[in-house]
C-alpha positions as CSV (number, residue, x, y, z in Angstrom):
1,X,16.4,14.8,-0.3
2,X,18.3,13.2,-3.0
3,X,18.1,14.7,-7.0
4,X,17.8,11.1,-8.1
5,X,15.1,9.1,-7.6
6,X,16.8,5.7,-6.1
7,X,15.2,2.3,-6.1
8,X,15.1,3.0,-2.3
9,X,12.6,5.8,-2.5
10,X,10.2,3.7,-5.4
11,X,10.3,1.0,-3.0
12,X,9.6,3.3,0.1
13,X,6.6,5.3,-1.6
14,X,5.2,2.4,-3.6
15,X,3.0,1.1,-0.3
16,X,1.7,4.6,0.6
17,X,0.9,5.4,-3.4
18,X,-1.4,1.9,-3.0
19,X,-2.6,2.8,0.2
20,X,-4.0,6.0,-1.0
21,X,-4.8,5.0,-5.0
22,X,-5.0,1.2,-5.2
23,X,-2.6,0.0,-8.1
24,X,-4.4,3.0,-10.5
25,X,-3.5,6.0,-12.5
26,X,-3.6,8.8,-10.8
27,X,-4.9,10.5,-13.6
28,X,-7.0,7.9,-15.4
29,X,-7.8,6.1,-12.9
30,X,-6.9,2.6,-15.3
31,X,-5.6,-0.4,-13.3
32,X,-2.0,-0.9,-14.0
33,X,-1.6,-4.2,-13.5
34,X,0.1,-5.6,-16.5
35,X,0.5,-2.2,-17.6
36,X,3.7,0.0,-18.3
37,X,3.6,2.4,-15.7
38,X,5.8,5.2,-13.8
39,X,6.6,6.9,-10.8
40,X,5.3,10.3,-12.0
41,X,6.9,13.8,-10.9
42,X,3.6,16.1,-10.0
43,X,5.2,18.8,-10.9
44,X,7.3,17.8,-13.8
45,X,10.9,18.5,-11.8
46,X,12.5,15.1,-11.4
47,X,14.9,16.3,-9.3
48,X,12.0,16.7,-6.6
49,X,12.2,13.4,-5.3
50,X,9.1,14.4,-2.0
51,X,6.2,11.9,-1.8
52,X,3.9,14.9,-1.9
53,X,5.4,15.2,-5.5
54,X,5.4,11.6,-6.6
55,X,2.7,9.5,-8.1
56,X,2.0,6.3,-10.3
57,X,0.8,6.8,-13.3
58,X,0.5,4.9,-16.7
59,X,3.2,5.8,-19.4
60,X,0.1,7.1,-21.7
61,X,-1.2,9.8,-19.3
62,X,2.6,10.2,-18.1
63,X,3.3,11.0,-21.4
64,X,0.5,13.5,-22.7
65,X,0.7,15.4,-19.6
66,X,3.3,17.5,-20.5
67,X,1.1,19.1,-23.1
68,X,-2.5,18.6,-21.7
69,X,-3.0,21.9,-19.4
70,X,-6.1,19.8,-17.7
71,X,-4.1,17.3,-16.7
72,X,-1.4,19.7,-15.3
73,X,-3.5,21.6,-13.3
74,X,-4.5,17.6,-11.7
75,X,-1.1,17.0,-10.7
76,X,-0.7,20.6,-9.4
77,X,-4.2,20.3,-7.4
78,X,-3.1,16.2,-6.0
79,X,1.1,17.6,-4.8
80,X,-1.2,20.5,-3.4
81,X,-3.7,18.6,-1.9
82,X,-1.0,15.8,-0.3
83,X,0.9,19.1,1.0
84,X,-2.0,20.8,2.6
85,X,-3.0,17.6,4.2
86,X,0.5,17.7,5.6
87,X,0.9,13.5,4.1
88,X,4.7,14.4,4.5
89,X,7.2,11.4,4.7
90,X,10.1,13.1,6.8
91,X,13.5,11.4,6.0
92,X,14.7,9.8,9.3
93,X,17.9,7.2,9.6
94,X,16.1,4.1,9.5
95,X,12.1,4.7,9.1
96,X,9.8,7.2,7.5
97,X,7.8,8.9,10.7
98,X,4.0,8.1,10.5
99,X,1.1,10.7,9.6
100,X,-1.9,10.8,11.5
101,X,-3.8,9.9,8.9
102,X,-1.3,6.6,8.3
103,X,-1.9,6.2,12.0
104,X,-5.5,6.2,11.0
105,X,-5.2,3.3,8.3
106,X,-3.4,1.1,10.1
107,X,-5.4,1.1,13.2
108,X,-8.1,0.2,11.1
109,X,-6.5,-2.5,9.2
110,X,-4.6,-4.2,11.2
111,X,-7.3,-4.9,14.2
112,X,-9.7,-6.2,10.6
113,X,-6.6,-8.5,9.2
114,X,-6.7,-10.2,13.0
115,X,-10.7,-10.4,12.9
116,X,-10.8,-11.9,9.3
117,X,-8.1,-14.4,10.2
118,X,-10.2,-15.5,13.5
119,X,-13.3,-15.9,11.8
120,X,-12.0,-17.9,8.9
121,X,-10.2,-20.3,11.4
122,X,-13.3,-20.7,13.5
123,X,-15.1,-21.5,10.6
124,X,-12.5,-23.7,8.3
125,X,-9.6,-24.5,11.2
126,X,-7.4,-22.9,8.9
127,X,-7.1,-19.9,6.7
128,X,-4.8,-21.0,3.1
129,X,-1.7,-17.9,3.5
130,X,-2.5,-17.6,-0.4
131,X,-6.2,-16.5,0.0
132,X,-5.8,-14.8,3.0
133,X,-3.3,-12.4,0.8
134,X,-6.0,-11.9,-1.7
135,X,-9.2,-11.6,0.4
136,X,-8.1,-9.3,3.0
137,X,-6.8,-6.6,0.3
138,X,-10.0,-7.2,-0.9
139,X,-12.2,-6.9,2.2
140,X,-10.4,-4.0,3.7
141,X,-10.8,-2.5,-0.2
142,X,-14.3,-2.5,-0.4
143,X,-14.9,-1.4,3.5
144,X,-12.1,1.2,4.5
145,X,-11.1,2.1,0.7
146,X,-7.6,1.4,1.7
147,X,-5.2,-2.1,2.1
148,X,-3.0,-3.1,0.0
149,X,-1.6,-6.5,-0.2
150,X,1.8,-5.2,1.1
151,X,0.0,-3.7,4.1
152,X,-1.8,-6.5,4.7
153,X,1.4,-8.9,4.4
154,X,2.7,-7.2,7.1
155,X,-0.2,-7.2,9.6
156,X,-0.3,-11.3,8.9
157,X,3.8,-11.5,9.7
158,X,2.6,-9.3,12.9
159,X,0.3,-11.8,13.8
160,X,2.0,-14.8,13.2
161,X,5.0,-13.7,14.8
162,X,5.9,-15.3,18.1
163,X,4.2,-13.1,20.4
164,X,1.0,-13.5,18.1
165,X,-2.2,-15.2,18.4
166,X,-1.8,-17.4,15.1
167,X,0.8,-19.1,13.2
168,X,1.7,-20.4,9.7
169,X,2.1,-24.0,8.6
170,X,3.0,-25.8,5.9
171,X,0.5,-28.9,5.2
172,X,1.8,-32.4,3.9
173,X,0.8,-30.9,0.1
174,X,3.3,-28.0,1.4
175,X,0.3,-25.3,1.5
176,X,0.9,-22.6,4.1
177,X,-1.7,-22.5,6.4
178,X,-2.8,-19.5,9.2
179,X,-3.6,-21.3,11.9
180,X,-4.2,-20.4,15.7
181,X,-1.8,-20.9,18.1
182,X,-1.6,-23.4,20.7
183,X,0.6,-21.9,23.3
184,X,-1.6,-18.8,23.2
């Protein structure tokens, strides 16, 4: 693992730290949208550059951790917790190898991004790409506590890819629309 923490690995742990937290402090629990946040190093050493030891955190609670022993021992107990429950990204050429429990989330999510899609369609002829990326999140949110909107982008390119049951396109007002496919 690299000392440094590359753009590379924020943008390779940022869709498990929303799977597992939403877009919230760790510590605080605030939303962070809008807000100055971090990539925080559980156990203060930014030279270990692990998932197990990275969180997001806002720059307040980043900040007074260093001398809040309560908040310490959170950090220690999460990096502990993501260890024991062996959520381990092992470095591989191309890919990050799936946990179970990743296994678990997406064959959850992505059969409910295909049944959301199908209803709205039977029900409207057409889901708007726009709304579909903010309800599904949403949906799979409140049921599964998991699905963030990068997830979620991915099962809809899945699903409208050419071997998929749907496809997306654009109306004369240049809307994107999910639609079903015909040649299915």
């Amino acid at each position: 693992m690299s000392d440094h923490f590359t753009e590379a690995l924020k943008r390779k742990y940022l869709p498990m730290e929303l799977q597992e937290f939403g877009y919230k402090c760790y510590q605080c629990e605030i939303s962070l949208e809008g807000k100055n946040w971090v990539y925080e190093h559980l156990d203060g050493n930014r030279k270990h550059n692990e998932y197990t030891n990275i969180a997001l955190c806002c720059q307040s609670c980043n900040i007074k951790k260093a001398n809040d022993f309560d908040m310490q021992i959170k950090a220690t107990d999460l990096k502990q917790k993501r260890e024991e429950a062996s959520i381990k990204y092992v470095e591989t050429p191309d890919a990050i190898e799936e946990t179970s429990s990743e296994r678990d989330v997406n064959k959850m999510l992505f059969p409910l991004t295909e049944q959301i899609i199908s209803e709205r369609i039977n029900t409207d002829g057409h889901y708007p790409l726009k709304d579909a990326l903010a309800e599904i999140p949403y949906i799979a949110q409140k049921r599964y506590g998991c699905g963030a909107e990068p997830t979620i982008r991915r099962y809809i390119k899945q699903h409208t890819s050419a071997v998929g049951p749907f496809e997306i396109v654009t109306d004369e007002k240049g809307i994107k629309l999910i639609c079903r496919r015909m040649n299915n």
